[in-house]
C-alpha positions as CSV (number, residue, x, y, z in Angstrom):
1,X,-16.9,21.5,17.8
2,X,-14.8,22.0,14.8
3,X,-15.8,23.3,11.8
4,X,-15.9,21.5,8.7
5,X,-14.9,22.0,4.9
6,X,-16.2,18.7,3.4
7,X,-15.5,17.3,-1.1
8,X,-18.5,15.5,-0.9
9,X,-21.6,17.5,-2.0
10,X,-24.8,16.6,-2.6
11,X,-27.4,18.1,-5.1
12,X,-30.4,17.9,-4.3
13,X,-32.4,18.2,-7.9
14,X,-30.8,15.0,-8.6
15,X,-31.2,13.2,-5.7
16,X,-34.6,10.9,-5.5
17,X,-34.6,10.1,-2.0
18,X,-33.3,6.5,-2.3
19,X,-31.8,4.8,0.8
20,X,-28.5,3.6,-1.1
21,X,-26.3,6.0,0.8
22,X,-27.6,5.9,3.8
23,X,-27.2,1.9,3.9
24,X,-23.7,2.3,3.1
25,X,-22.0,5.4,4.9
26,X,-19.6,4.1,7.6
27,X,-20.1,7.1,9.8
28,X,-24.1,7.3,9.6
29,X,-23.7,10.6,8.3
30,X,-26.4,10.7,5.8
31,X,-30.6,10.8,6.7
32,X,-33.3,11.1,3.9
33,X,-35.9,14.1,5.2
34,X,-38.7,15.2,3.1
35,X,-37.6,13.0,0.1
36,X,-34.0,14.3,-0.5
37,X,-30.6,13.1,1.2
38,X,-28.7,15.6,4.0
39,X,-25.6,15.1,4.9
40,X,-24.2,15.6,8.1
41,X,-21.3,17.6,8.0
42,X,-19.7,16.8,11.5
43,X,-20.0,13.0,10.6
44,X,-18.8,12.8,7.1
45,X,-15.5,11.6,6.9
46,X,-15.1,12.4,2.7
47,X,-14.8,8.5,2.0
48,X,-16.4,8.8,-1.2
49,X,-18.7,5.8,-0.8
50,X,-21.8,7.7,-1.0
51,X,-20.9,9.0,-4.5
52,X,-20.0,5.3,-5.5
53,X,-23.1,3.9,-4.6
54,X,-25.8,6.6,-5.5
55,X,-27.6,5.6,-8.6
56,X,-28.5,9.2,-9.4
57,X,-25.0,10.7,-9.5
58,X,-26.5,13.1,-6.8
59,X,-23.5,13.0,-4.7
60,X,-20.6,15.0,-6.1
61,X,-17.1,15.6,-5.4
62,X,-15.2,18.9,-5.0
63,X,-11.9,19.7,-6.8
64,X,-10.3,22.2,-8.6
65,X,-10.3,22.7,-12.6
66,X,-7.3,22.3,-14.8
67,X,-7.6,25.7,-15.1
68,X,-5.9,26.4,-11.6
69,X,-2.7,26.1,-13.3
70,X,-3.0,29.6,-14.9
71,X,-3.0,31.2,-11.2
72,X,0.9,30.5,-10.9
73,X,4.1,31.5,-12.4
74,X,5.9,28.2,-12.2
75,X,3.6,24.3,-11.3
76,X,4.9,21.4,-9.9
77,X,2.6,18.3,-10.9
78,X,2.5,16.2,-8.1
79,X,1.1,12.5,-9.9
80,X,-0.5,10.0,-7.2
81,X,1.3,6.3,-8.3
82,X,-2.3,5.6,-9.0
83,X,-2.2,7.4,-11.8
84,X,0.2,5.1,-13.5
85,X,-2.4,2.2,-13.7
86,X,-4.9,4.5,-15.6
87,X,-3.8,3.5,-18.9
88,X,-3.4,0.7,-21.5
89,X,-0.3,-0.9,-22.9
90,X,1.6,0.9,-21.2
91,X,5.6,0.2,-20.3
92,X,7.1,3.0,-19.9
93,X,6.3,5.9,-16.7
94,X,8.7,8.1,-18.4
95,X,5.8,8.5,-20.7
96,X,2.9,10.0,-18.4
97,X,5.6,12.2,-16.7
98,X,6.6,13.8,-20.5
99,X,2.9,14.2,-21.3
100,X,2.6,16.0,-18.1
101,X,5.0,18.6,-19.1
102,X,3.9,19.0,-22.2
103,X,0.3,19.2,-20.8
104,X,1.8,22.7,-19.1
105,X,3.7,21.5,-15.6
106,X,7.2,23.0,-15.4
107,X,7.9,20.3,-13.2
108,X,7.3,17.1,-11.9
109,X,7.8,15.9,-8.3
110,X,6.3,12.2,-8.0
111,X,4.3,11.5,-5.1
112,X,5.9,7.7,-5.3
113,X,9.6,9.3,-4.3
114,X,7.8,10.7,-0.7
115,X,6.1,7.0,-0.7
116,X,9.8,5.5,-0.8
117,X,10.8,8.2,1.6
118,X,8.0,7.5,4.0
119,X,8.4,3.7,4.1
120,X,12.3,4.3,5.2
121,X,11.0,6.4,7.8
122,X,8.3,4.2,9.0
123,X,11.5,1.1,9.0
124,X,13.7,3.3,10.9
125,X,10.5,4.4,13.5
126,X,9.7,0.5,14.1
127,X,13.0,-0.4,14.4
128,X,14.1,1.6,16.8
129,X,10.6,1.1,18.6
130,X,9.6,4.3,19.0
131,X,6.2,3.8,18.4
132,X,2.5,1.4,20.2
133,X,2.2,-1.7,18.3
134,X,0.3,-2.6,15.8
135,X,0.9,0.7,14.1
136,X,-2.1,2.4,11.5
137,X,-0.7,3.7,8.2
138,X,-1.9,7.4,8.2
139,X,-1.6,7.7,4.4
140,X,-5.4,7.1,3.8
141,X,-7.1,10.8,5.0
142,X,-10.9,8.9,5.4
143,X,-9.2,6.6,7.7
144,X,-7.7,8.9,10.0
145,X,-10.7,10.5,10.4
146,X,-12.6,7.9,10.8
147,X,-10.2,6.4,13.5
148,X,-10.4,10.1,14.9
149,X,-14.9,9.9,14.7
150,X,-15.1,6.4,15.6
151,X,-12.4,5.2,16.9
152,X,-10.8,7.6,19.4
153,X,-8.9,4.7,21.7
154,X,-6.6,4.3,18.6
155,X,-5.6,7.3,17.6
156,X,-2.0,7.1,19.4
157,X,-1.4,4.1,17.5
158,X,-1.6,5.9,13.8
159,X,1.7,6.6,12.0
160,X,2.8,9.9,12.9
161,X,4.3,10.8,9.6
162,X,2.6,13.1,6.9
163,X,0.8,11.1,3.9
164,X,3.4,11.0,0.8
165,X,1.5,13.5,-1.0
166,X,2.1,16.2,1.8
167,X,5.8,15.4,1.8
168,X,6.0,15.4,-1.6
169,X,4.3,19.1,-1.7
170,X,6.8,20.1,0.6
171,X,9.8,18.7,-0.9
172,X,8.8,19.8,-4.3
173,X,8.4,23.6,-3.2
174,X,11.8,23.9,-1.2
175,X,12.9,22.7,-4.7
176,X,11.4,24.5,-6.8
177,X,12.2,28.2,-5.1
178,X,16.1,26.8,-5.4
179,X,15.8,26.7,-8.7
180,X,13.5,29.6,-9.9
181,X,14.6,31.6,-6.8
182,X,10.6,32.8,-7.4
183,X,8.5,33.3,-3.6
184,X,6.4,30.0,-2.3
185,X,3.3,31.6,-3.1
186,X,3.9,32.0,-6.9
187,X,4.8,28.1,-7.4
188,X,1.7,25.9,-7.5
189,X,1.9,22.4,-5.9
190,X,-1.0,20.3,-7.8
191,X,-1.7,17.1,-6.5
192,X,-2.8,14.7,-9.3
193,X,-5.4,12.5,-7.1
194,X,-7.5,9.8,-7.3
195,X,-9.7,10.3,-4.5
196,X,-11.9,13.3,-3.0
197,X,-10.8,12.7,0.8
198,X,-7.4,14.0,-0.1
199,X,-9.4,17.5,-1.3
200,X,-10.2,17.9,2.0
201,X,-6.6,16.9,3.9
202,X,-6.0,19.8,1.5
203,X,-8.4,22.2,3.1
204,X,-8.4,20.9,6.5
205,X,-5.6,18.7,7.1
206,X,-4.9,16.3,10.1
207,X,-1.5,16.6,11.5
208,X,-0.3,19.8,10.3
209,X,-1.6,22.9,10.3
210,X,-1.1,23.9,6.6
211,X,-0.7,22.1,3.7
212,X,1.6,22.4,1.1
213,X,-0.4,21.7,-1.6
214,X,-1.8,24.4,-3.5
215,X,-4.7,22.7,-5.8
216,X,-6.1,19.1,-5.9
217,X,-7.0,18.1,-9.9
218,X,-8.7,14.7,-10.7
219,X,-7.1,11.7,-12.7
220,X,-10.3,11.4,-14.4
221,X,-9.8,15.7,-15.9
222,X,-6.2,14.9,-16.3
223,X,-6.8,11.3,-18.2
224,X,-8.5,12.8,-21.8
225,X,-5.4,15.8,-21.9
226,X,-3.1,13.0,-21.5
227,X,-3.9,10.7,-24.1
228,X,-3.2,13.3,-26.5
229,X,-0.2,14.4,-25.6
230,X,1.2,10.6,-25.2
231,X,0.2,10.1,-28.5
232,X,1.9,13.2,-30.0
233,X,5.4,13.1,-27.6
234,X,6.0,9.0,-27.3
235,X,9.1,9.4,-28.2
236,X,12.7,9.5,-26.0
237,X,13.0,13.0,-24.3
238,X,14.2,13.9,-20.8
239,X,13.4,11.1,-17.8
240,X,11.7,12.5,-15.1
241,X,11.1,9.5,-13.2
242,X,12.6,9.2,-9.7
243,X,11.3,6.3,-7.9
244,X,11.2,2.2,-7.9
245,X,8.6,-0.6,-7.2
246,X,8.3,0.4,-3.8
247,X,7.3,4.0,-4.5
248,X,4.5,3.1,-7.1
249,X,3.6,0.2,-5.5
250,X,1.5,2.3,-3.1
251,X,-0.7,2.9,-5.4
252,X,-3.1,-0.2,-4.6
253,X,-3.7,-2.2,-1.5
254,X,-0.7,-3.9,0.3
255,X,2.1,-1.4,-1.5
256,X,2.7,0.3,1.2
257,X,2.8,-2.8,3.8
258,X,5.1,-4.8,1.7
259,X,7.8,-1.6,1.3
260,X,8.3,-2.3,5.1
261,X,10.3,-5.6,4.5
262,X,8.5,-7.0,7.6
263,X,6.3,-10.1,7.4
264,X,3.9,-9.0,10.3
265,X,1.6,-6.5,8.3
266,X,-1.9,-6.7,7.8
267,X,-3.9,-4.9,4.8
268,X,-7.1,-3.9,3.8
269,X,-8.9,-2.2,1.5
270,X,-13.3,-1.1,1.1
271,X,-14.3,0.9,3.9
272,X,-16.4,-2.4,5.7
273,X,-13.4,-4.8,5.9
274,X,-11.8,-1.4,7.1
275,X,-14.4,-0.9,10.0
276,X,-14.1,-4.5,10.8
277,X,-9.9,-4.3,10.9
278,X,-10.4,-1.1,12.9
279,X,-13.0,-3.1,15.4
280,X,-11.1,-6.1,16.1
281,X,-8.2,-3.5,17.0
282,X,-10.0,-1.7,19.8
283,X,-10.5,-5.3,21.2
284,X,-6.9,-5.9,21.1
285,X,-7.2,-8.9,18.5
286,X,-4.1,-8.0,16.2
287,X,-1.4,-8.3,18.9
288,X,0.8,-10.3,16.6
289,X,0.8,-7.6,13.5
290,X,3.0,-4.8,13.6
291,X,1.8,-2.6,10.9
292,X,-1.9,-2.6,9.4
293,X,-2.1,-0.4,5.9
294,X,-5.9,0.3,5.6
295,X,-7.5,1.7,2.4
296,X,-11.4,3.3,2.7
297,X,-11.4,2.2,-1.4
298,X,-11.3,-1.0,-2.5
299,X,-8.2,-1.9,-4.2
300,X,-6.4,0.4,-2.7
301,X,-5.8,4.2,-4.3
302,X,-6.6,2.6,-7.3
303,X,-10.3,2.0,-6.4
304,X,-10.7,6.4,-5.7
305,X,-13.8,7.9,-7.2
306,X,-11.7,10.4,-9.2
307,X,-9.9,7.7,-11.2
308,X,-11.1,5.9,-14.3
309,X,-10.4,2.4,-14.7
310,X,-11.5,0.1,-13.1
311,X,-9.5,-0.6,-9.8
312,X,-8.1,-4.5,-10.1
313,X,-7.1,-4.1,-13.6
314,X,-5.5,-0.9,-12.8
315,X,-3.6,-2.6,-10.0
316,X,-2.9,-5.1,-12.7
317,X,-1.4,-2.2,-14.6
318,X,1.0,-1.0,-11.7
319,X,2.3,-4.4,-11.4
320,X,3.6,-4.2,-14.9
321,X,4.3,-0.5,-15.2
322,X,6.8,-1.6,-12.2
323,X,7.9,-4.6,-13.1
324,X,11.0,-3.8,-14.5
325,X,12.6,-0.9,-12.1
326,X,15.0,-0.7,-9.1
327,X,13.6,-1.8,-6.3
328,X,13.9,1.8,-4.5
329,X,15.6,5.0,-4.9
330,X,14.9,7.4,-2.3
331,X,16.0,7.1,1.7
332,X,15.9,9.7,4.2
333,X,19.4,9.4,5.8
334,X,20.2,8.7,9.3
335,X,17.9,11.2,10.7
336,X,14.2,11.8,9.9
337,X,13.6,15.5,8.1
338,X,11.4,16.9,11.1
339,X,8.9,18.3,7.7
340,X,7.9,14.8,7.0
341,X,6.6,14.4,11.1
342,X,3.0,15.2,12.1
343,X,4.0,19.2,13.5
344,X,0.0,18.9,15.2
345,X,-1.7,15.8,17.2
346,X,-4.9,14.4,16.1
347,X,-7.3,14.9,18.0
348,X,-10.5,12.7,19.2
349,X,-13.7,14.6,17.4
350,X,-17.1,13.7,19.7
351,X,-19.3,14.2,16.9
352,X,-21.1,10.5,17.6
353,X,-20.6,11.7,22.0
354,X,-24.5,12.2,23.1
355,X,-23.7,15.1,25.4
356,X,-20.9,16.5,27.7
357,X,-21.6,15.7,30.7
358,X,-21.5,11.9,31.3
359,X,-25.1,11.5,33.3
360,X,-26.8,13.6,30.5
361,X,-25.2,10.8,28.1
362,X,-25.7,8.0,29.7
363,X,-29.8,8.9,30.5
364,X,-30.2,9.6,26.5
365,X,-28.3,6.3,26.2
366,X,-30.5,4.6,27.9
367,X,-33.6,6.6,26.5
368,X,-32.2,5.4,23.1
369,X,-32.3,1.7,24.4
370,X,-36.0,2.3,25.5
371,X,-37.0,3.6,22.4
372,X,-35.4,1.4,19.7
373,X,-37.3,-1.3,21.4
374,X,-40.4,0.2,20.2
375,X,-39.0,-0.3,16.5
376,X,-39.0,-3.7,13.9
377,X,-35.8,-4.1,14.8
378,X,-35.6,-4.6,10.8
379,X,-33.3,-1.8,10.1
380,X,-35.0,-0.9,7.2
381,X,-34.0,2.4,6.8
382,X,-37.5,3.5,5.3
383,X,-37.4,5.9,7.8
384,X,-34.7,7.7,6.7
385,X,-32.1,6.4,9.2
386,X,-29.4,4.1,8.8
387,X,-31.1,1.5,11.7
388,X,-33.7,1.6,14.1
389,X,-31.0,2.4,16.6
390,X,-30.2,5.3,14.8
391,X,-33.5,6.5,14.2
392,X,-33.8,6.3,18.7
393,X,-31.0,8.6,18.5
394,X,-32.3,11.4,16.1
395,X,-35.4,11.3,18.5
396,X,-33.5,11.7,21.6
397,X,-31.5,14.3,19.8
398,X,-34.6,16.0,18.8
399,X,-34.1,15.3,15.3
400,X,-36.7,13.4,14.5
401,X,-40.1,11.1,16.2
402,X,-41.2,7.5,16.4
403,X,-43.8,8.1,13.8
404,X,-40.8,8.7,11.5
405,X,-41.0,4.3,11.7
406,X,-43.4,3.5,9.1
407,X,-44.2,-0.2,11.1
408,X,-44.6,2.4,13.8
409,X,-46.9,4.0,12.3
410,X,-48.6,1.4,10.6
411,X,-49.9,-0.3,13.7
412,X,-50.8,3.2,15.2
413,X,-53.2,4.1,12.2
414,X,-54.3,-0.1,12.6
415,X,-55.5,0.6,15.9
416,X,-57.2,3.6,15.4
417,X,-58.9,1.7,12.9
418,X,-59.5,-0.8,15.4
419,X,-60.9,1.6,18.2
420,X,-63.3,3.2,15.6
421,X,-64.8,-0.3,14.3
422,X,-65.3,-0.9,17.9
423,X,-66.8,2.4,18.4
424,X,-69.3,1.6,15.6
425,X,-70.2,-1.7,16.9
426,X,-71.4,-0.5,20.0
427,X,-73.7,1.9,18.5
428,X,-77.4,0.7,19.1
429,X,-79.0,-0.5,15.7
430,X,-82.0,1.4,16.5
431,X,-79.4,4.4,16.8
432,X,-77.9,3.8,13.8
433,X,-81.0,2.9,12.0
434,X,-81.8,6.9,12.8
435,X,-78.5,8.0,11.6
436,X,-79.2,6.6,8.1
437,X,-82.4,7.9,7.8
């Protein structure tokens, strides 16, 4: 088993024991024991949805402070197109990029420009049918590992290109020691995002074995420095911007699908309709789609819990940020760049597998069967557990017992109740007329 670096934390002083979480995690990677939520690690796939829906703000994500930008000589800001739907009134990109140089960056390398790179790549890679139909966008990190957790059958049909923001990192470093002549390690590659599942593609990435990103920062950090320094340096300057509608379109739900130029796409965004997408794949019920772009927020990159408006008006936002701009401005070239390929496979995680050896599995299968029939069937989750079929499987895996059910339980303490008015009934009264006295 592999180990795990996770950006979704949870602290415990806030957290009440409330089901909320465990209701919603896709993976079942969350329990309540002894009043307070644990997460568990092998399962979590960094979606974020936990720290959407918890009441308590118990669940937290990881990233790095603005601050990391002191640790290097020279910083690249990488912006996520996401980041362009963040703020009001606004026409102009040129205007976030200048407030990011004046915020400190000494350069800026969109991560929209490796969108419009990727999207030629994945036209050329369909054309020339080089890869399984219907293809899965790889772009979204909680996707691919949830495809790689849940999903193992379709692994071999995800894209196997790097996400835009890897390229970009990669692209923007070569660039960068050209023009500084300074060593890799003393330029700093900081991703802009909106979401915590790219932290962790940082730390453990799928598909490569190192990333080129140096520090992840969150839109929502960024967002008060900017306003400031848009105010202050609105006016003309140098234009950094070096991508079209294609590029920023990515930023929301069915960007990166309509960049194909090809009718047969399918996309969704919110981590259910995602499941259900990902479902009616394994039983082969998209045979007409080519390409299926999945998003595990809603809305799209726009919808990330590090961002700060609120997803469909922010997608309204790119839309008009957009509106006016060349349609692309960055292609690859007859061949691919081997950088932007996946240079490791993805590989099926068993974390949900119930043991190794197939008998073992399939006698706790069916001791999981046995014992979820002794459950409401309500799927309550009072118990802690997501279902009543996931509560059979924490006590087969040793985890947890059927008292943990409290209708379980409840008729267990009823007929002890039961037995002991019985009991006293069949006590002679001359008996218990002694007793008293």
């Amino acid at each position: 088993m592999s180990e795990f670096f996770h950006s979704v934390t949870l602290d415990e002083d806030l957290c009440h024991g409330c089901i909320n979480c465990v209701k919603r995690c896709p993976t079942e990677a969350i329990r309540v024991r002894n009043g307070k939520a644990k997460i568990l690690s092998d399962r979590c796939i960094d979606c974020g949805e936990c720290i959407r829906i918890c009441p308590h703000h118990a669940k937290k994500p990881i990233f790095d402070p603005l601050s990391v930008m002191d640790q290097y000589e020279y910083t690249v800001a990488l912006p996520a197109p996401s980041l362009y739907g963040q703020f009001n009134n606004l026409d102009d990109v040129e205007i976030i990029l200048r407030a990011l140089i004046d915020m400190g960056f000494d350069a800026i390398f969109e991560v929209s420009r490796a969108a419009e790179l990727v999207s030629d790549a994945t036209r050329k890679m369909l054309s020339e049918g080089q890869l399984p139909r219907p293809v899965i966008s790889s772009a979204c990190p909680a996707v691919v590992r949830l495809v790689r957790v849940r999903f193992p059958d379709l692994i071999q049909h995800l894209l196997p290109l790097q996400a835009p923001v890897e390229v970009a990192a990669r692209l923007a470093k070569k660039e960068a020691v050209e023009r500084t002549g300074l060593p890799p390690e003393k330029i700093g590659c900081i991703f802009i995002s909106p979401c915590a599942a790219k932290v962790t593609a940082v730390k453990m990435p799928l598909g490569t074995r190192k990333s080129a990103i140096d520090a992840v920062v969150a839109i929502r950090d960024v967002y008060p420095q900017m306003l400031r320094y848009m105010k202050e340096g609105a006016g003309a300057g140098e234009e950094y911007l070096s991508s079209g509608r294609m590029g920023i379109g990515w930023g929301s739900s069915g960007g990166e699908s309509a960049a194909l130029l090809n009718d047969r796409y399918l996309a969704a965004d919110g981590i259910e309709n995602v499941i259900r997408v990902l479902e009616d794949l394994e039983d082969e019920k998209l045979g007409s789609v080519d390409f299926v772009e999945l998003n595990a927020c809603s809305g799209g990159c726009v919808g990330g819990v590090l961002t700060v408006e609120n997803p469909y008006i922010a997608k309204a936002k790119l839309k008009r940020v957009r509106k006016y701009l060349p349609v692309s401005c960055n292609r690859v070239g007859d061949d691919i760049p081997r950088q932007m390929k996946f240079d490791q496979e993805i590989q099926y995680e068993p974390v949900l597998q119930l043991d190794e050896d197939i008998t073992v599995a399939l006698r706790k299968l069916s001791q999981i069967e046995e014992i979820s029939h002794q459950f409401s069937g309500l799927d309550c989750a009072a118990c802690g557990a997501p279902s009543c079929k996931a509560l059979a499987e924490d006590v087969v895996r040793g985890y947890n017992t059927p008292d943990a059910c409290v209708f379980l339980l409840k008729d267990k303490i009823q007929s002890l109740a039961n037995a002991a008015g019985e009991r006293e009934e069949k006590i002679p009264a001359a008996s218990l007329g002694e007793r008293q006295k």
